[in-house]
N, C-alpha and C positions, 0 to 999 in steps of 0.2 A: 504494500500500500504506500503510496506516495504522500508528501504532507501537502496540502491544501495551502496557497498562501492566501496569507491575513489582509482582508482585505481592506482597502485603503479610506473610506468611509466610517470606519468605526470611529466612534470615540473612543479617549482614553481620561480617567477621573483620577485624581489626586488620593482620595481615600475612597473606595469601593466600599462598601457594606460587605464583602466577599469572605463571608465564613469558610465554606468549604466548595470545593469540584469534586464530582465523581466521574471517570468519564467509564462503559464499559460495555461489553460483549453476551448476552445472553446464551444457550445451546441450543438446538431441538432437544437433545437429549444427553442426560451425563455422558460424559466421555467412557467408553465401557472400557471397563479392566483398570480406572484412574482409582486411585484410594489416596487416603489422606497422606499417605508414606511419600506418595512421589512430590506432593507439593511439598515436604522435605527435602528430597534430592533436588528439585528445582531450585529451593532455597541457597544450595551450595553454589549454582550457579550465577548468584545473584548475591551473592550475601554482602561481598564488598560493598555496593549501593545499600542495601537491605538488611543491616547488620541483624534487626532486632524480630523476633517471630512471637506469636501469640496465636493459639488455638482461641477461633469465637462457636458459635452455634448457626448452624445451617440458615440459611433463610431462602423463602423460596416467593414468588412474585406470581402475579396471571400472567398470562401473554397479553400484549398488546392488539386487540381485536379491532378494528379499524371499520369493518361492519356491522358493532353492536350498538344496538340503540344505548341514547343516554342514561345514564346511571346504573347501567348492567355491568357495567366494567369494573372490579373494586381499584382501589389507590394500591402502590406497590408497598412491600417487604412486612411481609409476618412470618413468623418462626415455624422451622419445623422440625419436627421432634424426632420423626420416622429414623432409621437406623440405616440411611442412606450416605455416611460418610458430613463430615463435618465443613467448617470454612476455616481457611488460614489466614492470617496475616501477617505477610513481612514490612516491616515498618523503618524507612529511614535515621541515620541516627539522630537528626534534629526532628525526626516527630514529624514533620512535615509531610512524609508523604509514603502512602502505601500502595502494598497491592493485597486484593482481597481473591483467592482461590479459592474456588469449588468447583467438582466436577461439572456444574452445568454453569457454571460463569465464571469470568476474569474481570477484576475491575482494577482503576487506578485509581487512588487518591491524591489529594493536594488540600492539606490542611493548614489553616494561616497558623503559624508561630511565629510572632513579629519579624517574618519574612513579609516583603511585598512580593503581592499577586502578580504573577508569573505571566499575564494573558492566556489564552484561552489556545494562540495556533501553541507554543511551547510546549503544551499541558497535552493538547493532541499528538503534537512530536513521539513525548516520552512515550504516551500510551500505547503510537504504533509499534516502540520501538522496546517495550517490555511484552506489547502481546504476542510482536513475532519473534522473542526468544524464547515463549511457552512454545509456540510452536512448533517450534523447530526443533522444542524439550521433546513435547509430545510423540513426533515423529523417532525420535530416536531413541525413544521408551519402547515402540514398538507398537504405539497404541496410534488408532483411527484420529483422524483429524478432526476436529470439533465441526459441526454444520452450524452454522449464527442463525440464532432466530428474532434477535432483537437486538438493538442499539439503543442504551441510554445515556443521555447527558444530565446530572444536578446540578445545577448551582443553589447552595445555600448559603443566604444572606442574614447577618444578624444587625440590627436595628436598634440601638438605643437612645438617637437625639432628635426623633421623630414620633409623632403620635401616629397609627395605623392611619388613621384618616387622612393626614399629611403624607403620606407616599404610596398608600391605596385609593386609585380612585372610587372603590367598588366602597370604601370604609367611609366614606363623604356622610353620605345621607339615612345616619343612625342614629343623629339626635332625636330624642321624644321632649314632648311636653306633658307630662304627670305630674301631678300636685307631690311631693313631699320625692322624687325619683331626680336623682343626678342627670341633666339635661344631657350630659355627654358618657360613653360607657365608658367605664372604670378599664377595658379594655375587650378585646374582641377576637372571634377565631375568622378565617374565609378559606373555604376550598373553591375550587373551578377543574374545569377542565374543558379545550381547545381543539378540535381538530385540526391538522396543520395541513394545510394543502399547497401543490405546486404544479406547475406547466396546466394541464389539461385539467383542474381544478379537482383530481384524483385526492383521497384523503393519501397524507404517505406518513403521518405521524399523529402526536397526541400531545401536546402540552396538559402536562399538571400544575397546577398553583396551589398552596399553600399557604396559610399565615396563622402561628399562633401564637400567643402570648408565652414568654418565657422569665426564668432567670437566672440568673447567673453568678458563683459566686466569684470577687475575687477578693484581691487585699484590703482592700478598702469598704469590703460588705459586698450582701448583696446586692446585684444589679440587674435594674427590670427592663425587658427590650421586648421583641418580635422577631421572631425566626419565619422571614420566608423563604420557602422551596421552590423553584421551578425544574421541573422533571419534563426532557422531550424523549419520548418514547417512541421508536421506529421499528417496523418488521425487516429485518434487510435481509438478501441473499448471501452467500456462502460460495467465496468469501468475501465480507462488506464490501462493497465501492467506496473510490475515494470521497465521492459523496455524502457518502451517509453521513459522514462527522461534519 
């Protein structure tokens, strides 16, 4: 896969809200004959970048359905318990940035630790350039190539010098008038979700949005903001186009 350049019309912002990026690969189906051991041996290969490892708990998502009517689709990532092999995580030594392994996906992280935000082609670079050295792992495990059934992108944003209503415009208009009731809410959650369309006005993906109240501890106490998510979720072929990202 080739990198896509950044195209020249973006903006770029002084401080981003820019919690976290996920960028990552879905399967049709586990890689057969993969167990939690070889994302060990891939570790080795990796570990220079990836010094640090952490076993987490499986999680598993719906597919992205692009012909289900609305609200039939759930939101991504709940747990799963079944005795299908775990998730791993090798994690940079500043913390910044990982990769999360399971037999039916690959993803990459990029977490803020008073590093600044990388952009977004950078963040794409790595990720082609950590998922074709799974695969090139995979192949020489002996095991079948992964078939991609999905492409998602997160960006999550955390919020603390704004009120929801000041940077959502969907949070504008929730003021009430009630006798003895705070005119404005004490705070507020919002989901959505987008079909994304292109060329021949074909659905080819799925925005999610998110926003909900949070907090957060640090030195100074705790600290109240707003965590929002946007999730594009795409079916792709095997293996992705340069497109898809």
């Amino acid at each position: 896969m080739n990198a896509v350049p950044r195209p020249t019309d973006l903006p770029d912002y002084e401080r981003p809200p820019i919690d976290e990026v996920a960028i990552g690969i879905q399967f049709v189906t586990p890689i057969a004959g993969f167990a939690d051991a070889h994302a060990g041996v891939f570790w080795q290969t990796v570990r220079s970048e990836y010094p640090k490892v952490e076993p987490q708990p499986r999680v598993e998502s719906p597919p992205e359905l692009l012909d289900q009517p609305a609200g039939t689709v759930p939101m991504p990532f709940s747990l799963f318990t079944a005795p299908h092999g775990g998730r791993t995580f090798l994690i940079s030594d500043d913390d910044a940035y990982l990769l999360q392994i399971q037999n039916n996906r690959f993803y990459r992280n990029w977490r803020r630790r008073d590093v600044a935000y990388p952009h977004f082609d950078e963040l794409e670079q790595g990720f082609r350039s950590c998922y074709g050295s799974f695969s090139e792992f995979v192949s020489a495990e002996g095991l079948p190539q992964p078939v991609a059934r999905q492409i998602d992108v997160t960006y999550i944003n955390w919020i603390t010098d704004l009120t929801t209503a000041e940077f959502l415009r969907p949070g504008e208009p929730v003021d009430i008038d009630v006798p003895g009731v705070d005119t404005h809410p004490e705070d507020q959650s919002w989901t959505a979700r987008y079909l994304v369309r292109h060329g021949d006005d074909h659905p080819t993906g799925r925005l999610h949005v998110q926003c909900v109240p949070g907090v957060r501890a640090t030195e100074s106490g705790a600290l109240r903001g707003a965590q929002m998510s946007l999730t594009f979720a795409a079916p792709c072929s095997a293996p992705p186009s340069d497109e898809a990202l």
